[in-house]
C-alpha positions as CSV (number, residue, x, y, z in Angstrom):
1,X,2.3,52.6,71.9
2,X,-0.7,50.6,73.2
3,X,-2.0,51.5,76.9
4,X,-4.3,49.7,79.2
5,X,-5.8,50.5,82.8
6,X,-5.8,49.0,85.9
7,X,-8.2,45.8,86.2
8,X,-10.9,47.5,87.8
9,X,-13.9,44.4,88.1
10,X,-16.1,45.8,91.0
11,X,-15.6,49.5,91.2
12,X,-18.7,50.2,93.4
13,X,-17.1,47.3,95.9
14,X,-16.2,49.2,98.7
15,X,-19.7,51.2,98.6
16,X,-20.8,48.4,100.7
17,X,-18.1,48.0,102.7
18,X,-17.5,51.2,104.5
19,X,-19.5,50.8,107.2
20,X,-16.4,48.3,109.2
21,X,-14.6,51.2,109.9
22,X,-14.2,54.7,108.9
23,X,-11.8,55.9,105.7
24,X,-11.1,59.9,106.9
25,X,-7.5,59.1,105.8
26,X,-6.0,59.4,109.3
27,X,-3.0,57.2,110.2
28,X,-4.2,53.6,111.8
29,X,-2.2,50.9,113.6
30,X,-0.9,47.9,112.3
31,X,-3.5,45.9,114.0
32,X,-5.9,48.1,112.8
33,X,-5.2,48.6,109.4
34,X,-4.6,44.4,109.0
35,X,-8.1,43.8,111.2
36,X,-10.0,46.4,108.1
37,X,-8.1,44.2,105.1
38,X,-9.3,40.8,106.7
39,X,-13.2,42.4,107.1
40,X,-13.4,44.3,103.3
41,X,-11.2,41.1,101.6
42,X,-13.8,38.5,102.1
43,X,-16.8,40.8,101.1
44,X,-14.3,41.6,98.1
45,X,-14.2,37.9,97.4
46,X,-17.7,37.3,97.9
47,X,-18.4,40.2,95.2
48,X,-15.5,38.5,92.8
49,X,-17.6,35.3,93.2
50,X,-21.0,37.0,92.4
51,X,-19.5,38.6,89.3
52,X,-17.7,35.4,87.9
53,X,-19.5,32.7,88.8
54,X,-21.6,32.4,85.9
55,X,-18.2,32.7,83.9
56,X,-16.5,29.8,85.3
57,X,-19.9,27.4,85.3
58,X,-19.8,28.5,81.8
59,X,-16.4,28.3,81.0
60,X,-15.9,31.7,79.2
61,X,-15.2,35.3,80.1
62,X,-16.0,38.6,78.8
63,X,-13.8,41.9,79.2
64,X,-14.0,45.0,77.1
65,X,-16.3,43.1,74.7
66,X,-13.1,40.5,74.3
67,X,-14.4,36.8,74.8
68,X,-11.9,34.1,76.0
69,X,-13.5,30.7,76.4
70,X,-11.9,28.6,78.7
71,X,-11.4,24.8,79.7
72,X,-10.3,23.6,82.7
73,X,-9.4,20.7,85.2
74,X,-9.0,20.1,88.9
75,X,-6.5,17.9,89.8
76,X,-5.7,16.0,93.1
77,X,-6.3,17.4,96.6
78,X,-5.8,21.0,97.3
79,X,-3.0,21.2,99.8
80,X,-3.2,23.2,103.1
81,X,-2.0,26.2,101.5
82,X,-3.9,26.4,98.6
83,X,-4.3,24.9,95.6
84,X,-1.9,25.8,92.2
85,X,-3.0,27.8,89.0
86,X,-1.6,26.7,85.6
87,X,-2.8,29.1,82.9
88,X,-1.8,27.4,79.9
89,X,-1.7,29.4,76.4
90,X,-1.5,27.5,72.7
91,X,-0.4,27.4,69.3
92,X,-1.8,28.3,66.3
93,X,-1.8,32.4,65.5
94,X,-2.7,33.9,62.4
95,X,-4.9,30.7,61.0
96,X,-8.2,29.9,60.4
97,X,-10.5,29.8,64.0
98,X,-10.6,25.8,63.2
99,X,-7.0,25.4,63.7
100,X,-6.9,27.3,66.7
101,X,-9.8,26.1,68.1
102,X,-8.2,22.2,67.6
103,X,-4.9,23.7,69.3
104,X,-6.9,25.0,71.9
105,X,-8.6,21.1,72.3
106,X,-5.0,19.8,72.2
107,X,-3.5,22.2,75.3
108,X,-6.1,20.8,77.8
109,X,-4.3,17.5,77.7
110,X,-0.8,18.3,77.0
111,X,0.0,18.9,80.5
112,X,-1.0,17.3,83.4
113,X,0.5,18.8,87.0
114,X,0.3,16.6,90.1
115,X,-1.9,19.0,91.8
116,X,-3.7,22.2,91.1
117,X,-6.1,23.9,88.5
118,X,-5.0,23.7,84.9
119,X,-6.9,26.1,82.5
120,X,-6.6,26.0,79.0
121,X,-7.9,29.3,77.6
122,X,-9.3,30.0,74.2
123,X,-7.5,33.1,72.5
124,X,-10.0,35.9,71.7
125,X,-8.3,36.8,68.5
126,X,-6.9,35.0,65.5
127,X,-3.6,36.5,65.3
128,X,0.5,36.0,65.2
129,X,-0.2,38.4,68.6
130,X,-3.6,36.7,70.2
131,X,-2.1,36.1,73.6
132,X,-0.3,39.6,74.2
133,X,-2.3,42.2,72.1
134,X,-3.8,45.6,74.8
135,X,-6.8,44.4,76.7
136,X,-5.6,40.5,77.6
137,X,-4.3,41.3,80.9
138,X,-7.5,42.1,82.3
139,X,-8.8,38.5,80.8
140,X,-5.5,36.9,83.1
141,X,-6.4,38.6,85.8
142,X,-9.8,37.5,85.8
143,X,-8.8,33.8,85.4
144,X,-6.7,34.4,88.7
145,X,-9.5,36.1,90.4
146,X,-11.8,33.5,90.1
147,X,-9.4,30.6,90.6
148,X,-9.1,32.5,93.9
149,X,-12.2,32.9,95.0
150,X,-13.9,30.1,93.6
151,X,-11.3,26.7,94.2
152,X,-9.3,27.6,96.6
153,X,-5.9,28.8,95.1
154,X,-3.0,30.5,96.5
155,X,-2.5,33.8,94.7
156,X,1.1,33.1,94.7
157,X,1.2,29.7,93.2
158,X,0.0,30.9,89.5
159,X,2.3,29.4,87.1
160,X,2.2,30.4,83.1
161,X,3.1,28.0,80.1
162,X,2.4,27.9,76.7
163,X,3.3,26.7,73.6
164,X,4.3,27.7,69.8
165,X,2.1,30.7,69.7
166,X,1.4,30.5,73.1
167,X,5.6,30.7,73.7
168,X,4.9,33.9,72.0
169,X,2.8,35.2,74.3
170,X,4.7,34.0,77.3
171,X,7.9,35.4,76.2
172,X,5.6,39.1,76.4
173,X,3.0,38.2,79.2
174,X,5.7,37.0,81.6
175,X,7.5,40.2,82.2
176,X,5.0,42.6,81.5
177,X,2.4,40.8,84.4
178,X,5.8,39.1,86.0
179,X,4.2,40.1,89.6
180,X,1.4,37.6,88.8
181,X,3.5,34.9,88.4
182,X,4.9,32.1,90.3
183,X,7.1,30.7,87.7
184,X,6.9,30.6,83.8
185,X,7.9,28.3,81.1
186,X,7.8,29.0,77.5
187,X,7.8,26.2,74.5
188,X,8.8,26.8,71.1
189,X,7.8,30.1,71.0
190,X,9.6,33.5,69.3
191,X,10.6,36.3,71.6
192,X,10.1,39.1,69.1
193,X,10.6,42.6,71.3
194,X,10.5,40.9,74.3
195,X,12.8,42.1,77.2
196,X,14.0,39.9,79.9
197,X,15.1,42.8,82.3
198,X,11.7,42.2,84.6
199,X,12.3,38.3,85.4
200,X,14.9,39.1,87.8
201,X,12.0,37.5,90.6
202,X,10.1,35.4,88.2
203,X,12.0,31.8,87.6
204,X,11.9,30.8,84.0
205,X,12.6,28.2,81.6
206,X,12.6,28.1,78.1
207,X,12.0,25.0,75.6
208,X,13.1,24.5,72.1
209,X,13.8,21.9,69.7
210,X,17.3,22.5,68.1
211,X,15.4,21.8,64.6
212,X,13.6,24.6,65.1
213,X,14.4,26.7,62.5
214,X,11.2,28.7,61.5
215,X,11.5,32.4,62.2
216,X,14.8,31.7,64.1
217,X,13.0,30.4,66.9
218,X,15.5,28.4,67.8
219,X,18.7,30.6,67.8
220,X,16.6,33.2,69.5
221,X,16.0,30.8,72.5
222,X,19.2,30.6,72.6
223,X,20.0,34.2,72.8
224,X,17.4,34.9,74.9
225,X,18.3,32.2,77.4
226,X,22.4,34.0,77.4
227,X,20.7,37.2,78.2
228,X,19.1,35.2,80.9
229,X,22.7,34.1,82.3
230,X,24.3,37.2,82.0
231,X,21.4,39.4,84.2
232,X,22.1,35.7,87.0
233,X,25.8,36.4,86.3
234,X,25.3,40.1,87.9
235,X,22.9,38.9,90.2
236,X,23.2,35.7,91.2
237,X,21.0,35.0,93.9
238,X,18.3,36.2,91.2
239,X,17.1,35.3,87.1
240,X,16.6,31.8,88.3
241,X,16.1,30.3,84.9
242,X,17.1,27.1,82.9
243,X,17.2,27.0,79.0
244,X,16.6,23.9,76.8
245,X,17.7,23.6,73.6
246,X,16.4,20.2,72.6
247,X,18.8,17.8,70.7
248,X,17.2,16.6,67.1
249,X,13.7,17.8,67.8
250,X,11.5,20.5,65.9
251,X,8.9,22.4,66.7
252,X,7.3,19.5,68.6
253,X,9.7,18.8,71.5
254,X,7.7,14.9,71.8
255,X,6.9,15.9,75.2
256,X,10.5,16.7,76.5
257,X,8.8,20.3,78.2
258,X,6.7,18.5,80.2
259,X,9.0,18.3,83.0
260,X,8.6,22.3,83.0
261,X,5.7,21.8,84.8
262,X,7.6,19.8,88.0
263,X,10.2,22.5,87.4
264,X,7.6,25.2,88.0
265,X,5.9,24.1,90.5
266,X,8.6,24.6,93.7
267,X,8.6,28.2,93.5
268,X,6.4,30.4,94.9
269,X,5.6,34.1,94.0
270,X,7.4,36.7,96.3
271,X,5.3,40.0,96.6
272,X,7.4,41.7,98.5
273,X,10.9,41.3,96.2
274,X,13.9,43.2,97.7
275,X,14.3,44.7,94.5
276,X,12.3,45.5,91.8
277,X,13.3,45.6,87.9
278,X,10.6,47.1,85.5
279,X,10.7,47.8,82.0
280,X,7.7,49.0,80.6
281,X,7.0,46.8,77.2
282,X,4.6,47.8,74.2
283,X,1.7,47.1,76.4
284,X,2.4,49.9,79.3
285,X,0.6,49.3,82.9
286,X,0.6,51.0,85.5
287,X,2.1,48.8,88.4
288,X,4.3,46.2,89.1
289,X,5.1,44.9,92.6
290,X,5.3,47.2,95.0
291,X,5.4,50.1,92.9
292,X,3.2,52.3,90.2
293,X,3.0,55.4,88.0
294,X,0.7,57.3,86.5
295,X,-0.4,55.6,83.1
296,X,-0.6,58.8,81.5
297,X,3.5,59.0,81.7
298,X,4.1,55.2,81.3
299,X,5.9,54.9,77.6
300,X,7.4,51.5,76.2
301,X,11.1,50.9,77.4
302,X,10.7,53.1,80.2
303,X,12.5,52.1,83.5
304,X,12.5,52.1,87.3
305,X,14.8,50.3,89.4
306,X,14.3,50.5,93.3
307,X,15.5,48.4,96.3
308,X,14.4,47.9,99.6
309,X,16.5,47.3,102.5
310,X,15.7,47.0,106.5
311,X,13.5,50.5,106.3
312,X,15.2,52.3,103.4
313,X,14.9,52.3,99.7
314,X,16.7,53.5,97.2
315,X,15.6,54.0,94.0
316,X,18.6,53.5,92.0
317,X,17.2,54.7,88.4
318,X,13.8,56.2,87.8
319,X,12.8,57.5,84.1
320,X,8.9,59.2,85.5
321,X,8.1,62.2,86.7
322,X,6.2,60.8,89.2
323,X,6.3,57.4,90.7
324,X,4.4,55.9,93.9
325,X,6.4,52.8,96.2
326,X,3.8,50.9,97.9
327,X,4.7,49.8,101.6
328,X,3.0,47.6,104.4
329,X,4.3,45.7,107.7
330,X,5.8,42.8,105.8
331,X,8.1,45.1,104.2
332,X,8.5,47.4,106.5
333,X,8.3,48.8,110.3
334,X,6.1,51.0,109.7
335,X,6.2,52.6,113.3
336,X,9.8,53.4,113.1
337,X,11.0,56.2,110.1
338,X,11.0,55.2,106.9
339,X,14.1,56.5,104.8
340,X,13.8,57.2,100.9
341,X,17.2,57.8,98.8
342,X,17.5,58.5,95.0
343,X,20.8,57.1,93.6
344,X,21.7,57.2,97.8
345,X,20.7,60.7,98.6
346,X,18.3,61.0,100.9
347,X,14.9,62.4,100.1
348,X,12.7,61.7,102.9
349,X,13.0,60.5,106.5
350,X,10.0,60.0,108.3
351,X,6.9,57.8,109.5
352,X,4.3,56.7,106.7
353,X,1.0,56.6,107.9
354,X,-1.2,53.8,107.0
355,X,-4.5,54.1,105.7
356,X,-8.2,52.7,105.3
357,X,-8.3,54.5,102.3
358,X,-5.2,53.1,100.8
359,X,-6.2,49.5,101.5
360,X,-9.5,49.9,99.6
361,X,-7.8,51.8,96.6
362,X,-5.3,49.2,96.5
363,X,-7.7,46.5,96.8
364,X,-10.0,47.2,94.1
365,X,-7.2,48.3,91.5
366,X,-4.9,45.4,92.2
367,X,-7.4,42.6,92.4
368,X,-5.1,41.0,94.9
369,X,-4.9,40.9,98.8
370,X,-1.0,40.9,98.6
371,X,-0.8,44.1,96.9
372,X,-3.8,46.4,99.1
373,X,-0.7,48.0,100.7
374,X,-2.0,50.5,103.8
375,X,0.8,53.2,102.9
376,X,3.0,54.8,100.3
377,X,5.2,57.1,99.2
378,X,5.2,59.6,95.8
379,X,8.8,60.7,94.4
380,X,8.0,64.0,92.0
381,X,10.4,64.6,89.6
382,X,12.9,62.8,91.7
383,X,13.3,64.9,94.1
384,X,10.1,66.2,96.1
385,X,8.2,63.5,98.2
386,X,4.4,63.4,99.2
387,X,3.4,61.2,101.7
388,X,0.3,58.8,101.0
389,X,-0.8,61.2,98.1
């Protein structure tokens, strides 16, 4: 079982930034606690910038003594609500650095989106798993950061693609990160363990040629893609995906997937889903969405399932002993009671405070302003609930 952290870039961030208000823990107002979040997020940015800039000019990062070079390019004019993100993984694997580094050349012009910031990153390892091993996520993340802060994109227009290898890593990456993600396509990759259980808010298409016989790529893609239609079959509105099984091509579709990238690019992320479905994969973490656990108890194929609805949630299955559910004022009425139910007995019916505190914690371990939620809630054992612990 492989285990990583929370992407903590700046941990000494908020040092600076205490002086805008006071964080005693005490219970704020909506206006209040969304005033703090637009002071501390822009001195977050400016500190994301500081750190990364370098990076980007130089076109490769550094995490946990992993290097990922990178290419990029910018691409028409950014729109009024921010520009796109493609982050755009490729082939090669288990090969000499040569080949990888010539598939790597090759991704930066394979697709070309009408608008946005397509990066091409170079895999830190040379290996069947280089795009999903422990210790990659932080490397995405940092990509997205930057992108942020530095051109302008919208946090939830990052789409992920990539091919062959890359399809590897995207069948893994989307699911386990799927609260990154706008949309996802993979090409002419292998699934391997891969669940599809956590793309029930992620749209997703897969690409294959129907010659694609090597390591059953292409009868997997198929399976995966009936998987696909029988989680939409239950949930309809939900598991928005399209599969591609392309007639009389191989491994190299002759550019048939490059539609994906038209495909992708009319959905947006959604934060705040109504439901969350999350299946911990080899690679444990310890949040997705609006919800987290201790890492300590995250194991692979673990599972919580919780809905949100008006001001309750229910958390419908829950395999942790403890597990936090992140709320804020786009979720929730936060001044009226908030009403927590396991398998639709109630637990807890009360006001959540919201917090300074929570904003920053959330803040710096999420890397994202969608995800600093002001309040929460901790089930124990699935039955005992502390408020804001």
């Amino acid at each position: 079982m492989k285990k990583i952290a929370y992407l903590v870039i700046l941990p000494l961030l908020f040092g600076a930034c205490k002086s805008a208000q006071p964080t005693d823990g005490k219970g704020v107002s909506k206006e209040e606690a969304s005033a703090y979040l637009n002071t501390v997020y822009p001195k977050w940015l400016e500190a994301v910038k500081e750190e990364n800039a370098k990076a980007w000019e130089e076109k490769v990062f550094v995490r946990n003594g992993k290097k990922m070079p990178i290419d990029y390019k910018i691409i028409g004019e950014a729109p009024a609500d921010g520009r796109s993100l493609f982050i755009s993984l490729h082939g090669g694997g288990n090969t000499a650095p040569a080949v990888n580094d010539q598939q790597w050349r090759n991704q930066i012009r394979l697709y070309t989106p009408k608008e946005g910031v397509y990066v091409a990153p170079r895999a830190p390892w040379d290996d069947w798993n280089m795009w999903f091993k422990p210790g990659i996520d932080s490397l995405y993340d940092a990509i997205i950061q930057t992108a942020v802060t530095l051109e302008g994109v919208n946090p939830n227009k990052v789409y992920l693609l990539g091919y062959s290898a890359g399809g590897d890593g995207l069948y893994r990456m989307a699911p386990r990160m799927a609260d990154r993600w706008a949309a996802a396509s993979m090409m002419a990759g292998h699934p391997g363990e891969a669940s599809q259980v956590n793309l029930r808010n992620l749209p997703f298409m897969i690409w294959m040629g129907e010659k694609d016989g090597a390591y059953n790529r292409n009868k997997l893609a198929a399976v995966c893609g009936q998987r696909l239609d029988s989680l939409q079959r239950l949930d309809p509105e939900n598991y928005i995906h399209e599969t591609h099984i392309v007639k009389g091509k191989g491994h190299w579709m002759e550019r048939a997937d490059t539609v994906a990238i038209t495909w992708m690019e009319q959905y947006k992320r959604n934060p705040y889903p109504d439901k969350v479905v999350w299946r911990q994969e080899n690679v444990v973490l310890p949040a997705l969405y609006w919800l987290s656990v201790p890492l300590k108890d995250a194991k692979h194929t673990m599972e919580v399932v919780v809905t949100r609805s008006g001001n309750t949630i229910n958390i419908e299955k829950n395999d942790y002993p403890e597990l936090t559910i992140h709320l804020n004022d786009e979720m929730f009425n936060l001044d009226k009671p908030i009403t927590l139910q396991y398998q639709g007995t109630e637990l807890y019916k009360g006001k959540v405070a919201r917090t300074l505190a929570n904003i920053e914690e959330e803040l710096n371990a999420r890397g994202d302003k969608y995800y600093a939620f002001p309040a929460k809630l901790t089930v124990l054992k699935n039955s005992k609930v502390v408020s804001n612990k």
